[in-house]
MMTF fields as JSON, N, C-alpha, C and O atoms, coordinates in Angstrom:
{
  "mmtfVersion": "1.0.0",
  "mmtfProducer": "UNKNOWN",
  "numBonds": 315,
  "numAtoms": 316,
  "numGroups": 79,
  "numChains": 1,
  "numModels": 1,
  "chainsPerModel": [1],
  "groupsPerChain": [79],
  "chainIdList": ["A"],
  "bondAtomList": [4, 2, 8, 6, 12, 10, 16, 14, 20, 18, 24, 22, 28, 26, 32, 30, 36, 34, 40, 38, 44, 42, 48, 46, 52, 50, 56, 54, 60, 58, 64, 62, 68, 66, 72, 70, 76, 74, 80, 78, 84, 82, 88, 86, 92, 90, 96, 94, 100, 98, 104, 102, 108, 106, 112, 110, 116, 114, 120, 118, 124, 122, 128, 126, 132, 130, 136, 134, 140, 138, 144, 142, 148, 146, 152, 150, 156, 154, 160, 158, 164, 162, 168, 166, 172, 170, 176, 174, 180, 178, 184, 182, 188, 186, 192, 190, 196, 194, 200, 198, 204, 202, 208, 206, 212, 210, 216, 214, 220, 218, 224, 222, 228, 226, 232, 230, 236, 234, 240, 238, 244, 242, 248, 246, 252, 250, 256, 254, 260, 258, 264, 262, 268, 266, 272, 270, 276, 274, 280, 278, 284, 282, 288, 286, 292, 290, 296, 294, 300, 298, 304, 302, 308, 306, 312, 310],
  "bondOrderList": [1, 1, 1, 1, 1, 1, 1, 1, 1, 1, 1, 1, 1, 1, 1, 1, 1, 1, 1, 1, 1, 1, 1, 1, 1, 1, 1, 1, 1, 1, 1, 1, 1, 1, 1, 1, 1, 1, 1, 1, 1, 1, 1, 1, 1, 1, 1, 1, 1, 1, 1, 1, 1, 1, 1, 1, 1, 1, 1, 1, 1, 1, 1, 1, 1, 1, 1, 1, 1, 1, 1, 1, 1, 1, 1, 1, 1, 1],
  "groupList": [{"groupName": "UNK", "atomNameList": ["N", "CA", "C", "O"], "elementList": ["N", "C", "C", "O"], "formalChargeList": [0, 0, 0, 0], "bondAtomList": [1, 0, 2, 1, 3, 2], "bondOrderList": [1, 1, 2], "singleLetterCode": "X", "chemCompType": "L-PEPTIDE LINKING"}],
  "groupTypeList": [0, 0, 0, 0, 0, 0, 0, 0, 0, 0, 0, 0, 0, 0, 0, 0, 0, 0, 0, 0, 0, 0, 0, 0, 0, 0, 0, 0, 0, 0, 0, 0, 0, 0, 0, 0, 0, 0, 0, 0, 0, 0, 0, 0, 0, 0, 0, 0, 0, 0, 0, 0, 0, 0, 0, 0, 0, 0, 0, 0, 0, 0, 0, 0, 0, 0, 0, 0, 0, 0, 0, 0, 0, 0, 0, 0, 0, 0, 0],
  "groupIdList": [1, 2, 3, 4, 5, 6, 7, 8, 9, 10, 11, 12, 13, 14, 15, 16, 17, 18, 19, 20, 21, 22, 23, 24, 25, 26, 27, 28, 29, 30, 31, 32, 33, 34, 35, 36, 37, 38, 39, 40, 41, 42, 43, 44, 45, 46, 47, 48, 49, 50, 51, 52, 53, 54, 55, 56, 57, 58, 59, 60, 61, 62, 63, 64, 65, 66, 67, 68, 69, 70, 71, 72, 73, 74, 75, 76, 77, 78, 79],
  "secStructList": [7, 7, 2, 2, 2, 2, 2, 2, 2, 2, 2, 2, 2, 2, 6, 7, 7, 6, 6, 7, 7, 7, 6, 6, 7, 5, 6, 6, 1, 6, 6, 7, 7, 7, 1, 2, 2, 2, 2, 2, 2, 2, 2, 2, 2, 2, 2, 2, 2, 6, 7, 7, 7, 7, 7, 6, 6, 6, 6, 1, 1, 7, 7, 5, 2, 2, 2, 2, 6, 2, 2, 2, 2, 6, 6, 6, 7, 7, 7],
  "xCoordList": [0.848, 0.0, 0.896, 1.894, 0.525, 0.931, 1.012, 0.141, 2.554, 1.602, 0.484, -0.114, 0.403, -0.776, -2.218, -3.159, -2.372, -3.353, -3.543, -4.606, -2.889, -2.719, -2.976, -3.389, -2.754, -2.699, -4.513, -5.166, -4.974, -5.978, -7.561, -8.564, -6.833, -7.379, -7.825, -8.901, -5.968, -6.359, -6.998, -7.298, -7.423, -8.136, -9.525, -10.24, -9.627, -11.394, -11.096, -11.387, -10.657, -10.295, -10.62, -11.64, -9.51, -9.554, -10.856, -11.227, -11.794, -12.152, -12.037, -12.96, -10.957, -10.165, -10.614, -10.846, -10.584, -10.682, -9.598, -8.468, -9.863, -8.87, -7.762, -8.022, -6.506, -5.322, -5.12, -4.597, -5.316, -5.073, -4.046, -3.471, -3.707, -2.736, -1.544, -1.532, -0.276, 0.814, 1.249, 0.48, 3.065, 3.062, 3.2, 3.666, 2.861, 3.671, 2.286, 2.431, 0.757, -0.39, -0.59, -0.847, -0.474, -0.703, -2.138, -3.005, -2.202, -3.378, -4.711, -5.84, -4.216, -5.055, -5.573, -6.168, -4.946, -5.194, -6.484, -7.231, -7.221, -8.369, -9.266, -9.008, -10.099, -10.573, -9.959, -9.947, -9.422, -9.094, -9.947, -10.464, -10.064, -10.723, -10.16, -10.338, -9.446, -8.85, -8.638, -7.734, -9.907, -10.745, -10.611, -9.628, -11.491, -11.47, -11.983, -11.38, -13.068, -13.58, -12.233, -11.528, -12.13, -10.517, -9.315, -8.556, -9.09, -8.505, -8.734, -7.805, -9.892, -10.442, -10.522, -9.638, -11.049, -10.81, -9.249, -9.068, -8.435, -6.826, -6.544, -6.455, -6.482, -6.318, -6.944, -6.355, -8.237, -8.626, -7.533, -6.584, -7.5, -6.821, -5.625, -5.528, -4.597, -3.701, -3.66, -2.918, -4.704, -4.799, -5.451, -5.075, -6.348, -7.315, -5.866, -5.292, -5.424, -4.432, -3.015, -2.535, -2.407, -1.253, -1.164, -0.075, -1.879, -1.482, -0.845, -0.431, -0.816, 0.077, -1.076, -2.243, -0.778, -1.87, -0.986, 0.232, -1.337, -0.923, -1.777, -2.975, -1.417, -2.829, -2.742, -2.01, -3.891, -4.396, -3.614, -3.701, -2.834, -2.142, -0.582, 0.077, -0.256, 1.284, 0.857, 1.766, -0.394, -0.711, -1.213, -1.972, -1.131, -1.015, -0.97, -1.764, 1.103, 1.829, 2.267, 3.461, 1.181, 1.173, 0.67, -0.375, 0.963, 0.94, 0.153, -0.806, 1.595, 1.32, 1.11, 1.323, 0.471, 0.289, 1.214, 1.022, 2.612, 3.891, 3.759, 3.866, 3.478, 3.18, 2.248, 2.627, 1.365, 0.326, 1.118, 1.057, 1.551, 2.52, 3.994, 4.853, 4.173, 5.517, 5.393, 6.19, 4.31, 4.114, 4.208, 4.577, 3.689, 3.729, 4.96, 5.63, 5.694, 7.119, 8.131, 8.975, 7.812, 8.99, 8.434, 9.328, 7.431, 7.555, 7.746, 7.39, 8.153, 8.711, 7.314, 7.39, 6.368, 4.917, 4.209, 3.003, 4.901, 4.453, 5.514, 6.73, 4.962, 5.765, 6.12, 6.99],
  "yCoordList": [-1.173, 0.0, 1.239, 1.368, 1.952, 3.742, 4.024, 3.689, 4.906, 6.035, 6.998, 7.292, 7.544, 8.344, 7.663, 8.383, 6.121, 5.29, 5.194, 5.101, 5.214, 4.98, 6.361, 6.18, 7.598, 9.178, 9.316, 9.798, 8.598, 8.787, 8.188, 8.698, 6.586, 5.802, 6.528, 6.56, 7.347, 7.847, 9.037, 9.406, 9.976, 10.601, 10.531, 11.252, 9.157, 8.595, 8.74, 9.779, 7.86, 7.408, 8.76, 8.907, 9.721, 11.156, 11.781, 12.554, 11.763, 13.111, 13.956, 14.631, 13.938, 14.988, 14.648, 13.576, 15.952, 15.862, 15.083, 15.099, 14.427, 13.586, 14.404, 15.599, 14.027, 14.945, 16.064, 16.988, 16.336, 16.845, 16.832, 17.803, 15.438, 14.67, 15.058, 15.14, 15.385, 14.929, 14.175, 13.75, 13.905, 12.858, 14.094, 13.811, 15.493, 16.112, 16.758, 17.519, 16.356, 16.737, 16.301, 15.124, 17.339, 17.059, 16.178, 16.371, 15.209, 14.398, 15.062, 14.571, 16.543, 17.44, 18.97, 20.024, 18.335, 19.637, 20.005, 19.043, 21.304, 21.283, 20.627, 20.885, 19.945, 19.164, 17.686, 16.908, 17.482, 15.992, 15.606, 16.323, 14.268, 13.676, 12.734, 11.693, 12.643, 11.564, 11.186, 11.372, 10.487, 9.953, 8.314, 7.738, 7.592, 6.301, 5.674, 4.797, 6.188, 5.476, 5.47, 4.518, 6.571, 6.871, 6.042, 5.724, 5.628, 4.489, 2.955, 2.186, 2.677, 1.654, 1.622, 0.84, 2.013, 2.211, 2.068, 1.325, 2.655, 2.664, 1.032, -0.032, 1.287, -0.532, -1.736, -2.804, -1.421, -2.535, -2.123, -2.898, -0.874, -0.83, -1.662, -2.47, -1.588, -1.899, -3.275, -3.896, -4.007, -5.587, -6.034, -7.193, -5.633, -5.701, -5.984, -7.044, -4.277, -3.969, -4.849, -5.482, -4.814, -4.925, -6.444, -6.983, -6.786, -8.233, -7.271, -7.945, -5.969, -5.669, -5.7, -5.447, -5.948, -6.064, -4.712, -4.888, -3.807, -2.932, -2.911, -2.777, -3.023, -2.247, -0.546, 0.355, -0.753, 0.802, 1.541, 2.768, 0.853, 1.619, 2.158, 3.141, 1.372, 1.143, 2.644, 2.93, 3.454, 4.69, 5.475, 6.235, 5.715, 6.931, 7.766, 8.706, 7.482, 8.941, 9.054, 9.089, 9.117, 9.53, 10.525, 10.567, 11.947, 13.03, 13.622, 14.345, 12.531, 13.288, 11.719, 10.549, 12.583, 11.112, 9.938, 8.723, 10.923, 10.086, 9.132, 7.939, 9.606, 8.132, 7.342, 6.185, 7.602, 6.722, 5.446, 4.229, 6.167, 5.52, 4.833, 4.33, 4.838, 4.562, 2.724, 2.014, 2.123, 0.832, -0.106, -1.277, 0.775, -0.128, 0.229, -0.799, 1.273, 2.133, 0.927, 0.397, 0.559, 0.041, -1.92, -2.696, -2.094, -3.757, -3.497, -4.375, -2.626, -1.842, -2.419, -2.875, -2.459, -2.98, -1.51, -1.548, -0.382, 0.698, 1.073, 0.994, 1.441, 1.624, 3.173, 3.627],
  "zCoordList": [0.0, 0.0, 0.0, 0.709, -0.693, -0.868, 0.651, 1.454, 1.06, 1.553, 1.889, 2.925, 0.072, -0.207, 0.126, 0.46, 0.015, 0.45, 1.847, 2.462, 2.088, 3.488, 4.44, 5.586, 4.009, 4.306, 4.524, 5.449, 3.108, 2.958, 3.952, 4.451, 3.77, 4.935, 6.338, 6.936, 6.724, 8.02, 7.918, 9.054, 6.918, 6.725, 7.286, 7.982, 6.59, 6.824, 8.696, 9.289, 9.214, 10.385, 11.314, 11.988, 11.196, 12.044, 11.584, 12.467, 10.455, 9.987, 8.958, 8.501, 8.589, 8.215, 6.275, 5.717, 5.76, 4.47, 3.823, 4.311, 2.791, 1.694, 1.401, 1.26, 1.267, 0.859, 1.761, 1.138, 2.924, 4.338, 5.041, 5.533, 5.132, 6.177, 5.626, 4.398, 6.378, 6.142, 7.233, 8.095, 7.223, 8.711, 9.674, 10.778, 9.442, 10.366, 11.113, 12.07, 10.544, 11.173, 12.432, 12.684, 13.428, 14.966, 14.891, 14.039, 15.921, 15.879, 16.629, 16.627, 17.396, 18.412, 17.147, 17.372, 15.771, 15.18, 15.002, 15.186, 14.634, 14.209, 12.864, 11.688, 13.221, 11.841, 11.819, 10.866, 13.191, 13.388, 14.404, 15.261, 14.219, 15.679, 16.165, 15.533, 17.176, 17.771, 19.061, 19.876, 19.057, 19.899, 20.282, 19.817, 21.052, 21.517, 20.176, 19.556, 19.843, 18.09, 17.221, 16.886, 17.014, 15.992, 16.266, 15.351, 17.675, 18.087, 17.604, 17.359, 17.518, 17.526, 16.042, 15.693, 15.145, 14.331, 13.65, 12.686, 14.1, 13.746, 14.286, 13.673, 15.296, 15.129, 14.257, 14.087, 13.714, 12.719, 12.004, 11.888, 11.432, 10.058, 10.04, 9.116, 11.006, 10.848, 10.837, 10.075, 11.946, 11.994, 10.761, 10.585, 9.7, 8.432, 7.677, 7.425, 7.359, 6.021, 6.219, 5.279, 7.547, 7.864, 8.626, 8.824, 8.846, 10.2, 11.689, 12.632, 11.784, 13.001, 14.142, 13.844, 15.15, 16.641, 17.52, 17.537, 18.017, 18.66, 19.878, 19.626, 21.308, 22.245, 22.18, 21.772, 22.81, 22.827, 23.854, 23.909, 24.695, 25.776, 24.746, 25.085, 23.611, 23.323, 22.108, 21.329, 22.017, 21.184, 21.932, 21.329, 23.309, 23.987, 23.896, 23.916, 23.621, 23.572, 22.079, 21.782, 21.061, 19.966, 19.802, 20.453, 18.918, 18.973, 17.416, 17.145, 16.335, 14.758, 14.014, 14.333, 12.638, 11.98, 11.863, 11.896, 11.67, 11.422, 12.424, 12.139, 13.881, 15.113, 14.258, 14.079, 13.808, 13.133, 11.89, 11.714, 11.506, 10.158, 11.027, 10.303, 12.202, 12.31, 12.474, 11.86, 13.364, 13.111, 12.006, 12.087, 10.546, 9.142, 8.99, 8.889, 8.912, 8.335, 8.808, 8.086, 10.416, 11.553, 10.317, 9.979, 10.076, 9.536, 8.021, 7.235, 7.679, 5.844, 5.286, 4.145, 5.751, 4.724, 4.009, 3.765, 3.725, 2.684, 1.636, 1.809, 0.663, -0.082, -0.041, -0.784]
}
């Protein structure tokens, strides 16, 4: 999967309009939502798209999308 696919995905996920995201979008920005749903949500994706299992405690202290992207980045599964 793209990046850009993947940008987009979390698009759906936060809220946020299509082509929005970069990795450097604070996850508290305005026009994001990131919330317990948005959580829950982020974890299918990654267990659906990716095979990765993350708990919800180990995305805490995530801040920007790039935290979002660093799980697929860290198993090289994007292109």
């Amino acid at each position: 999967m793209q990046t850009s696919e993947i940008l987009d995905e979390l698009s759906d996920i936060l809220g946020a309009p299509i082509g929005t995201l970069s990795p450097k979008t604070s996850l508290t920005a305005s026009g994001i939502t990131w919330d317990s749903m948005a959580l829950l949500a982020y974890l299918a994706f990654l267990r659906f798209h990716f095979n990765i299992t993350l708990s919800h405690t180990s995305c805490e202290n995530f801040r920007t999308v790039e935290d979002l992207l660093a799980p697929i980045k860290m198993n090289k599964l994007v292109n």
